[in-house]
Structure formats: structure tokens, C-alpha cells
N, C-alpha and C positions, 0 to 999 in steps of 0.2 A: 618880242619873245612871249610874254602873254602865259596865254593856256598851254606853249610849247611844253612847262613842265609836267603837263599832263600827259602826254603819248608815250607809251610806252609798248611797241607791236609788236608781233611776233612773226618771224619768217620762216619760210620754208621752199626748200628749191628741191625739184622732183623731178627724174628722166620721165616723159613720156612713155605709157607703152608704143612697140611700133605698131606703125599701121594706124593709130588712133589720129585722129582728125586734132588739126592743130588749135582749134577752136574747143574743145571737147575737155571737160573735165570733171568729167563724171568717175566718182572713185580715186581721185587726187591722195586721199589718205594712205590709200593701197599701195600707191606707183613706188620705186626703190626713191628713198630720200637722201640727196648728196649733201646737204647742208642746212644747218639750220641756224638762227640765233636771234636775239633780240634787236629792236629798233631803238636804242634810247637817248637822250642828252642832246635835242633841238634846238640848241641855241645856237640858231641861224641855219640850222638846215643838218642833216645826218644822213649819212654814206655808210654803203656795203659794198664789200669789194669782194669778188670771188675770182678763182683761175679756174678757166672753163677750157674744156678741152673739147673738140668737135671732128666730125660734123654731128650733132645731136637735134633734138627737140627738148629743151624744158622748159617747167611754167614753173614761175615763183608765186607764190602765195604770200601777201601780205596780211596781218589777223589786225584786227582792233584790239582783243586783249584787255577789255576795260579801258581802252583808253575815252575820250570823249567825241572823235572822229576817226577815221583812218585818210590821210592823203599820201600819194605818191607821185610826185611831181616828174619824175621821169628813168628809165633805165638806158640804158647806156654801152656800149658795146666795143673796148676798144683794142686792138691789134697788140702782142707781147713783144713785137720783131724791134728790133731797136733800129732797123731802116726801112722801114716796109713799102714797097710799089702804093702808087707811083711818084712818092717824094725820090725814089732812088734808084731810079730801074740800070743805070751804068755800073751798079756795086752788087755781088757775090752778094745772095741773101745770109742775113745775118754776122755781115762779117762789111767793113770796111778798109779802103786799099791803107796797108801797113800794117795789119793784122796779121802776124805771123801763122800758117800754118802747123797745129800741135806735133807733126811728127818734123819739122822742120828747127823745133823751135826747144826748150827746154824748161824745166818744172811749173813756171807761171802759164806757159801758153797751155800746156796739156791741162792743169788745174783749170783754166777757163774754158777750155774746150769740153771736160767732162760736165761743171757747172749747166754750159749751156744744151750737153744732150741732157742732163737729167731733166730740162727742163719740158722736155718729150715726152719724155722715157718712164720718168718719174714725179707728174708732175705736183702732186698732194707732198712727196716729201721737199721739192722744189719751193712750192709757195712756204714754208714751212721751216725751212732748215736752213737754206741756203743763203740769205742773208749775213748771217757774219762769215762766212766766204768771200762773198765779195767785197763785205767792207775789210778783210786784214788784207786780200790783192789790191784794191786800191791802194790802203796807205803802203804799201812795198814796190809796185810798181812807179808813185806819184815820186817815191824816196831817190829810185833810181836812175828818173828821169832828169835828164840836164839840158840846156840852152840850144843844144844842138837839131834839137827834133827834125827841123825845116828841114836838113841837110842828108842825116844818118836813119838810115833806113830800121836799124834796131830802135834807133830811141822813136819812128815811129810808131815801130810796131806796141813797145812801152807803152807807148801816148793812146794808142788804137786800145788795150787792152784795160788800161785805167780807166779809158771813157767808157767802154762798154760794163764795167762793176758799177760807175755813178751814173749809168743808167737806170740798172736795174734795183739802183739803191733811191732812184729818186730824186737824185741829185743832179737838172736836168740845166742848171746853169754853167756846170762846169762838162758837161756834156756838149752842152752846142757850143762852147768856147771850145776844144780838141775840134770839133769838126771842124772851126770854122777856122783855125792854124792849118788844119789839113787841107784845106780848101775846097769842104764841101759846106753846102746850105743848107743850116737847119732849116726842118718842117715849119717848124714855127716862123722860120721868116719868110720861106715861101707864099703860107698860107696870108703872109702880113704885105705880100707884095700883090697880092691878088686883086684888080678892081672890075668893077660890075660894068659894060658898056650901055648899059641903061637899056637896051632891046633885049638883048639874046635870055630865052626862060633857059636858067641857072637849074630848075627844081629838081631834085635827086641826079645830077648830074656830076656830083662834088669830083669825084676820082676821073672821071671826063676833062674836068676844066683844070685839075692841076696837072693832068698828063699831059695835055696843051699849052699850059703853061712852061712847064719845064723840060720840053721839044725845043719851047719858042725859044728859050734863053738856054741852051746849053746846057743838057741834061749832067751830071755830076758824075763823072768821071774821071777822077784823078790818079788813078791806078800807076801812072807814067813819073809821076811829083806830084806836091802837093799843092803847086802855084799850075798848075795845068789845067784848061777844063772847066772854070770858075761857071757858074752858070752868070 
């Protein structure tokens, strides 16, 4: 930990003008500013999370700020889709089989259907707001759920719509434990079945080798049951 109590930086994240060269940041101060805020409390490392909506160009700026150094070990870039290709190319984007359709379906599914346009649509009041929505549909739907899930098609859809709130709440243990009743494979264990044959260059190939992967075993289509289709 050290001198970690010493960093204390300052961010800023800026659309591009268009046309400007993605290398180029001459006038950074000028460009429209989407966010801004402090780096502080290093003990063992410190994260910034933002909801970026695209296709865009921006550059973040990290400041020293009096600190004693500036380092930034890495940024990061990861997908909001709660099934995203190609861990799941056999399943309806954003939506997994038992998930009731909102005009099909009654007050919970339409509440998570709007949920998940504002998350489009609206997405600053989204990263924002939207959280204690999905945590009172969990515990309502988790309440309603009973023993039956494997068999009854509502209490999957239940099941489908609880796992999709403890997604986007974070809650990613009880997330892959629904899919994996449902009988789809979490990402995470895909990723955990994956091994190297010692020849083939792997490098920027990632979305390549797990679409090959999960051709080779039975892509995750359960749509029919939930014991169908296992990869």
C-alpha cells in the first residue's frame, strides 16, 4: 500500500470532435465533457465504472492532481447484454428461453421489459435510478417462485426474470445458478472449459475460439425444456 495514500487524480472523459483523428488531442479541454470525477482510496487498486453508449470516439484523461505519480494500469471494455454472442448465439438477444414476453405476460414482465428499454433509451437515468427496481422485482419474483421451475413454464419464466434483476444488480452467483437449472452454460464456465492446444496462435482471436468452442459442444438452446440442448 505504501505511497498508495498519496494518489489522489483527477478524470475526465470527452466525446471526440468528429472527423478528428483518434490519436489527436489537441483542445481536449474544449470537446463536450460526459463525466467527470476523482481517483482516490488505492488500497490495492481503484475502479471507474461508466455506462457508455456507442458507436462513439472518446478519450479519458487521467490528471496527477498533486499526486506523486500518475499510473493507469489498464481500461477495460465490457458488454451490458446479460447473454451476449458468442457465449449464446441459440437465445433471443437479451432475453433467455422462459422469459415471458411483456404483452404476453402481466405487471412483473412489463416492469422488466420497460427496465430493460430504458436501458437504451434512457441510459444516464438507467445507470442511475434503476437499481432499486430491480432489487424489489427480485425479491417479488424470488417469493413467488416454488419447486416446480424444471416442469412449469411460468415459474420459468419467474426464474428467467429474477436472474435477469441479479444480473444487473451484480449478483452473478445466483445468476449462473438459474441458468444452469435452466440448462444453459454460464460464460464463466465456458470460458473455464477452454484449453490451449499448444500450436494454434490464440492472439486477438478470443470471440473466434469460444464460437468454436461452443459449435463444438452444443451451442445452448434450450428454448424446447430446460434439460434439452446442454452444451
Amino acid at each position: 500500500m505504501g505511497n498508495n495514500r498519496f494518489r489522489d487524480y483527477r478524470l475526465s472523459v470527452r466525446r471526440q470532435p468528429p472527423g478528428r483523428d483518434i490519436g489527436s488531442i489537441d483542445g481536449f479541454d474544449a470537446w463536450p465533457e460526459l463525466a467527470r470525477g476523482r481517483i482516490v482510496d488505492f488500497w490495492g487498486g481503484a475502479y471507474k465504472r461508466f455506462l457508455v453508449r456507442g458507436p462513439q470516439a472518446l478519450t479519458v484523461r487521467v490528471e496527477r492532481n498533486h499526486s506523486f505519480n500518475t499510473v493507469l494500469m489498464g481500461a477495460f471494455l465490457d458488454a451490458v447484454d446479460e447473454l451476449p454472442a458468442p457465449y449464446y448465439p441459440a437465445v433471443p438477444p437479451g432475453r433467455w428461453a422462459g422469459q415471458a414476453q411483456a404483452g404476453q405476460a402481466g405487471t412483473e414482465a412489463r416492469l422488466l421489459e420497460e427496465l430493460e428499454r430504458a436501458r437504451d433509451g434512457n441510459p444516464a437515468w438507467w445507470a442511475s435510478s434503476s437499481r432499486p427496481m430491480y432489487a424489489a422485482l427480485a425479491r417479488h419474483e424470488k417469493a413467488r417462485m416454488s419447486e416446480q421451475v424444471a416442469r412449469d413454464a411460468g415459474q420459468r419464466a419467474i426464474m428467467a426474470r429474477a436472474a435477469t434483476c441479479c444480473y444487473r444488480l451484480g449478483l452473478y452467483a445466483p445468476w449462473e445458478a438459474a441458468l444452469t437449472r435452466a440448462g444453459i452454460t454460464p460464460s464463466r464456465q465456458i470460458e473455464k472449459a477452454l484449453r490451449w492446444d499448444g500450436q494454434q496462435d490464440c492472439d486477438g482471436k478470443g470471440r473466434q475460439v469460444v464460437s468454436e468452442y461452443v459449435r463444438a459442444h452444443s451451442p445452448t438452446a434450450p428454448a424446447a425444456g430446460p434439460a434439452e440442448n446442454r452444451p
